[in-house]
C-alpha positions, 0 to 999 in steps of 0.5 A: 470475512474479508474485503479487497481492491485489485487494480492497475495504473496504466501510467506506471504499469503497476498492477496491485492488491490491498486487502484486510480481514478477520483472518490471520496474516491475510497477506499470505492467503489472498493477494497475487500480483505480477508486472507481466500478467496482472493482480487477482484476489482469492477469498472467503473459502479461498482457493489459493491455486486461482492465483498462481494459475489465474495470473498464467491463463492471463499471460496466455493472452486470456481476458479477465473474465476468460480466466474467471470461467476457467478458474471456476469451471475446474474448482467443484466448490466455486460456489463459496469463493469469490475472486477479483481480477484485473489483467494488464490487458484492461480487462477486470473481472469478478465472481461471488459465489451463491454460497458466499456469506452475507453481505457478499458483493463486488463493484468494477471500474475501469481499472479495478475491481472491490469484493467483500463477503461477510461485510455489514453491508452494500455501502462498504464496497460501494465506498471501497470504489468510490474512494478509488475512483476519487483519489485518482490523482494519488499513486497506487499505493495511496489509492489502495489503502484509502480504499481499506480505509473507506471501506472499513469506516462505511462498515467493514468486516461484520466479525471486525479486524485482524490483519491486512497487506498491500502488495504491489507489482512493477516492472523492476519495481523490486529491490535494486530492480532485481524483480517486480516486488514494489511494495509488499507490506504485510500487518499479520495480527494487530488490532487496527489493522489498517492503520498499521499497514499505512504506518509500516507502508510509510516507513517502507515508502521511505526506505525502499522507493525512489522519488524525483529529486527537488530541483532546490533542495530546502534547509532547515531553520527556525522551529522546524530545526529545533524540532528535528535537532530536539528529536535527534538529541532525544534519540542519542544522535546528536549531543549538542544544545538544540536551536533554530539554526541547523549547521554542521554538528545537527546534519552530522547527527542527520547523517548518522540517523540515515544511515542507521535507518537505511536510507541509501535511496535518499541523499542527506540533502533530500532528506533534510529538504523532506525534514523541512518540508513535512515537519510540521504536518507530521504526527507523532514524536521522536522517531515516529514524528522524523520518519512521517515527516519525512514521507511527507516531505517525499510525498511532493515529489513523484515515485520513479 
């Protein structure tokens, strides 16, 4: 009842996989990733062991496709699962077993890797691909749930929607470069699975990875202040009367609601030039309108 992209940048070394279900918390079933190894997805009747062991053999020096044999070859059930896996070597591999329910199918490419079971049909991982291969200009993260996102809309799950994750590795990509845990986001129950992944990625985008900072930083003016000001005033930030100029009273209250949201990775200057530059493509109102715009604003500068 699931569908999947594991895939590499070989720009950034990043290795990840996004995937979505009719299955609780997928999140804690179907994605491994490491920065040293690669990213393998376990599904339908999954065996969670081909994970950790998978990403081992291939830290041995054994290619995508020796891992799937050796992974298959020991598990007496291998029929019913189905597996993706890309190695930081290039290589990209993947199995479905005969018993696997219909529609069950995957597609490679050169760095990535669709598979689905339980799907409406063909079209849903041929989008998954397709839409991979189309967004190639976007970060990993992007190009993985544009993948769901397609996939869903050419068909998806036969038996509908129920969670989804996004878990991505890089080389001291973590928090505060401790470990390799880039992104890890994770939507366990919800009935838009998909949609609440990007959502809670946005915020988690905005909060815990680094961008190049704008060489001229924007400021706000006009409407676009209004609106932020407006916004600001609403969530008790600021209490002044809200107008088209931004001056010191309405980056104070900007100060506040940095801070409050934890925004250390972004100086108060970064984030207004964000304001300024996201606030009119930005949905939604209050809180939730602030924080699109500003991963929009952060969007036109490229991740560390």
């Amino acid at each position: 009842m699931t569908f999947s992209i594991a895939a590499r940048d070989p720009e950034t070394d990043a290795v990840g996989v996004a995937v979505q279900s009719k299955f609780i918390a997928v999140g804690s079933v179907v994605p491994f990733v490491s920065a040293d190894a690669g990213a393998i997805a376990t599904q339908s009747f999954a065996n969670v062991a081909y994970g950790p062991d998978g990403l081992s053999l291939i830290r041995e020096g054994r290619s995508a496709g020796e891992v799937l044999d050796r992974l298959i070859e020991g598990d007496a059930e291998a029929e019913s699962r189905q597996v993706g896996v890309v190695g930081q070597d290039g290589s990209v591999a993947a199995y479905t077993g005969e018993e696997c329910f219909e529609y069950a199918g995957s597609r490679q490419g050169e760095t990535y890797t669709v598979q689905g079971n339980i799907l409406e049909n063909e079209a849903t991982v041929t989008a998954m691909a397709e839409t991979f291969e189309e967004r190639g200009e976007d970060g990993l993260p992007e190009r993985l749930i544009a993948a769901l996102h397609a996939a869903d809309e050419a068909g998806g799950d036969s038996r509908g929607e129920q969670s989804a994750a996004l878990y991505v590795a890089k080389p001291d990509g973590g928090y505060d470069g401790r470990n390799d845990r880039w992104v890890d986001v994770r939507v366990d129950d919800h009935g838009s699975p998909i949609d609440e992944l990007e959502r809670v990625f946005r915020i988690y985008d905005v909060t815990l990875l680094e961008r190049e900072s704008p060489a001229e930083p924007r400021e706000l003016a006009g409407e676009d202040a209004l609106g932020v000001a407006s916004a600001l005033a609403d969530l008790g930030f600021h209490d002044g009367s809200p107008s088209e100029t931004f001056g010191d009273a309405e980056r104070a209250a900007l100060e506040e609601f940095r801070g409050l949201n934890n925004f250390e990775n972004h100086s108060l200057a970064v984030i207004e030039d964000a304001l300024a530059r996201g606030w009119s493509d930005a949905d939604g109102e209050g809180e939730a309108r602030l924080f699109d715009a500003i991963w929009h604003g952060l969007s036109n500068y490229d991740r560390k």
